[in-house]
C-alpha beads as a LAMMPS data file, in Angstrom:
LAMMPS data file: protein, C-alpha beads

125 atoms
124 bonds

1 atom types
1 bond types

-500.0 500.0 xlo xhi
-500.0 500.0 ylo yhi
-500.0 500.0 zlo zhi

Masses

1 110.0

Atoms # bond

1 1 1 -15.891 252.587 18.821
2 1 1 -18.863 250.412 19.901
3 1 1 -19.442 246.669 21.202
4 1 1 -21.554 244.240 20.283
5 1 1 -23.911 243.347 24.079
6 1 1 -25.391 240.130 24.657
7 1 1 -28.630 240.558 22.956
8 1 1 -27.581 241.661 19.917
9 1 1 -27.553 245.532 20.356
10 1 1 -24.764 248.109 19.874
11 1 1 -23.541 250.641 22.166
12 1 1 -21.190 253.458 22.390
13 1 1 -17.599 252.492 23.630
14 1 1 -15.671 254.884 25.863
15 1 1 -14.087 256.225 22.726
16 1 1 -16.439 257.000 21.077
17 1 1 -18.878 259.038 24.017
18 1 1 -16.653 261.727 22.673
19 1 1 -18.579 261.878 19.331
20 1 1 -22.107 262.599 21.023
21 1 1 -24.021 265.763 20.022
22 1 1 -25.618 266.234 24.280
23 1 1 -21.929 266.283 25.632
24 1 1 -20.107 269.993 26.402
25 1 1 -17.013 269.629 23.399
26 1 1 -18.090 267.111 21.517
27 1 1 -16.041 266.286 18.878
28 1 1 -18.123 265.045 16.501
29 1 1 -17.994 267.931 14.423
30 1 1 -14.085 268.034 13.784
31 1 1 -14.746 263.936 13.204
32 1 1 -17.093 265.641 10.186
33 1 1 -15.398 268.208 9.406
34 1 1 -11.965 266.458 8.452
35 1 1 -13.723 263.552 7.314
36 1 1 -15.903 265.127 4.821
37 1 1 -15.563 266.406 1.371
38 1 1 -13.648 269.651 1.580
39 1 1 -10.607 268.295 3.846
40 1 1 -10.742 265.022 2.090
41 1 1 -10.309 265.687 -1.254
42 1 1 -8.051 268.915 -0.577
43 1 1 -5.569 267.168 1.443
44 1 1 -5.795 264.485 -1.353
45 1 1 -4.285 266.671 -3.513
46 1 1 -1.757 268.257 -1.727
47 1 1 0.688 266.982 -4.255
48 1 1 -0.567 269.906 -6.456
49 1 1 0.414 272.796 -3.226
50 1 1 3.518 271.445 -2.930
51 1 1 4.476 271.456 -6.241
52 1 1 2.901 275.007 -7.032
53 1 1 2.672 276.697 -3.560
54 1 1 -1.275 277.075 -4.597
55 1 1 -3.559 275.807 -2.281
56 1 1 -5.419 272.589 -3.002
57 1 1 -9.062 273.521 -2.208
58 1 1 -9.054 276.094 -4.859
59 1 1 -7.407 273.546 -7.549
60 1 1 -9.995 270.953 -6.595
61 1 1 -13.243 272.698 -6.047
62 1 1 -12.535 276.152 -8.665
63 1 1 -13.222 278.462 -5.634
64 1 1 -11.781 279.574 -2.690
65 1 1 -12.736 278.365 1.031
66 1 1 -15.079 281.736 1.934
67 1 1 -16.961 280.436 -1.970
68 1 1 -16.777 276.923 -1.175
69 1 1 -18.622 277.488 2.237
70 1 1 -20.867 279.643 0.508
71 1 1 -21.912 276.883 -1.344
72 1 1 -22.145 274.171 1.209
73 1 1 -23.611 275.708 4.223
74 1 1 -24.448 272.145 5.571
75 1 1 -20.744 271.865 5.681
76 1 1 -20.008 275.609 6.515
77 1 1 -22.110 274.611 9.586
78 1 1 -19.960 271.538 10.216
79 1 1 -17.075 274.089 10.455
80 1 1 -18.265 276.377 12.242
81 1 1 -19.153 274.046 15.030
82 1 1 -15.942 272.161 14.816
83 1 1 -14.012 275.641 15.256
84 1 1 -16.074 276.266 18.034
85 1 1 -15.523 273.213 19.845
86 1 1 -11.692 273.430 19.055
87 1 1 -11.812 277.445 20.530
88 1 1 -13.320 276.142 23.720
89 1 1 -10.839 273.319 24.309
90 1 1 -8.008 276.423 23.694
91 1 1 -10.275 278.541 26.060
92 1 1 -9.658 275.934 28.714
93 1 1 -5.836 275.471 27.934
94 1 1 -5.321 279.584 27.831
95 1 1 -7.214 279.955 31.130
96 1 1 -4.477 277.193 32.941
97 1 1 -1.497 278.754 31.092
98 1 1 -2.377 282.568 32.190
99 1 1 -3.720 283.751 35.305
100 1 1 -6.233 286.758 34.028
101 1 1 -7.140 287.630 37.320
102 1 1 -5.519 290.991 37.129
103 1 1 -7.148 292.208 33.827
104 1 1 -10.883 294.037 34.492
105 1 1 -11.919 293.736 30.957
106 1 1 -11.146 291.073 28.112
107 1 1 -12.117 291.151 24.633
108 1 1 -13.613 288.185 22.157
109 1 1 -12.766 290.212 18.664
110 1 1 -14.260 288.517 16.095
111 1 1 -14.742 285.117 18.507
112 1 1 -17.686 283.922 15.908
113 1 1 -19.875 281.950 18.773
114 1 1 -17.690 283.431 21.637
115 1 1 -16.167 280.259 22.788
116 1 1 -13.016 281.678 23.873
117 1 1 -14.907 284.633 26.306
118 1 1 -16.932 281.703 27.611
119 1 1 -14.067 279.680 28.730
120 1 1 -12.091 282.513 30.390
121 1 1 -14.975 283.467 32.025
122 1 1 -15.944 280.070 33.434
123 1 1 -12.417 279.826 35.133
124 1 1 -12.251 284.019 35.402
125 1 1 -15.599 285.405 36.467

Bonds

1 1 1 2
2 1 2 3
3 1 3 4
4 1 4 5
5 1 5 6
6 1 6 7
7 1 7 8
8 1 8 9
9 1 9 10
10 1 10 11
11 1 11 12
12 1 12 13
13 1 13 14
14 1 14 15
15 1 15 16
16 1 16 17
17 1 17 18
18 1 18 19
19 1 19 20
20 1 20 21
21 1 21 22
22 1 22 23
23 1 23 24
24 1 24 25
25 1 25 26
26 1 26 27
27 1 27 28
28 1 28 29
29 1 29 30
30 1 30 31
31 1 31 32
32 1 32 33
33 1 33 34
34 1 34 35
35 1 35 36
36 1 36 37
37 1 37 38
38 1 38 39
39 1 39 40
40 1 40 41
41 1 41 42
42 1 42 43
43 1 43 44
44 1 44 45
45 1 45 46
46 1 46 47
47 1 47 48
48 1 48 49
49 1 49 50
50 1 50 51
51 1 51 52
52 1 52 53
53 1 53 54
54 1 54 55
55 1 55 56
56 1 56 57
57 1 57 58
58 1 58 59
59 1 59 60
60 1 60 61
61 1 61 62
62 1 62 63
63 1 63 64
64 1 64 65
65 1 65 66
66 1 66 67
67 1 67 68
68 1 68 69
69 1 69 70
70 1 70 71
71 1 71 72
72 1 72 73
73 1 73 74
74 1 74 75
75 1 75 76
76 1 76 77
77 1 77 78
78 1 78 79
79 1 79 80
80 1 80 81
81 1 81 82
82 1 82 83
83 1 83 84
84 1 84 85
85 1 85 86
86 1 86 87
87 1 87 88
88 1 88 89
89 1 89 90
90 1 90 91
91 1 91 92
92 1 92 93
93 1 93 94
94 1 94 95
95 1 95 96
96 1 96 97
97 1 97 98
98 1 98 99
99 1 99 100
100 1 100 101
101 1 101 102
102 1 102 103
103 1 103 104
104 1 104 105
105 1 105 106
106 1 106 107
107 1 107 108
108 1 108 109
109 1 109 110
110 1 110 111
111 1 111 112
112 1 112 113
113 1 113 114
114 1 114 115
115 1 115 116
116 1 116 117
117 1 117 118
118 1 118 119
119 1 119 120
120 1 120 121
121 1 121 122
122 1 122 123
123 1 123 124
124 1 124 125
């Protein structure tokens, strides 16, 4: 993720450019998102939805996901971004797989930042 230069500094490694906040799809959001409290300890106890068919988030945290952001909007933000970077990276793939040149209007319903319209209209205009 980073390399040690000759006088001592640190800098960013091609793998990790991808976790810069100034680049179009970063991914440093998902990189927060499933490394941070709510996927962490819910996938660390998916013992429990296996066994019960209940999901873990409400077993560890007592509320559901729509409470638990509720709660934590520094991490509601976190997953919010992170969905929109994932929506644009789809936006890209669905604009290869599907040639939308025929349709004269498209609809975003419920598209939270609009990340999908954005990337059909960047290949689509």
């Amino acid at each position: 993720m980073f390399a040690e230069q000759h006088d001592g500094r640190f800098a960013l490694t091609a793998l990790s450019e991808c976790l810069r906040t100034d680049i179009p799809n970063s991914f440093r959001s998902a990189t927060l998102l499933f490394t941070g409290p709510l996927e962490w300890a819910s996938w660390g106890d998916l013992l429990h939805t296996v066994r019960t068919g209940k999901t873990a988030l409400n077993h560890v945290f007592g509320v559901g996901a729509f409470e638990y952001m509720e709660q934590h909007p520094g991490e509601a933000a976190v997953f919010g971004e992170a969905m929109a970077a994932f929506t644009a990276l789809a936006a890209m793939t669905l604009a290869a797989a599907y040639d939308f040149t025929s349709l004269r209007t498209v609809v975003d319903g419920g598209g939270g930042n609009g990340a999908l319209l954005i990337g059909l209209l960047r290949r689509y205009r």
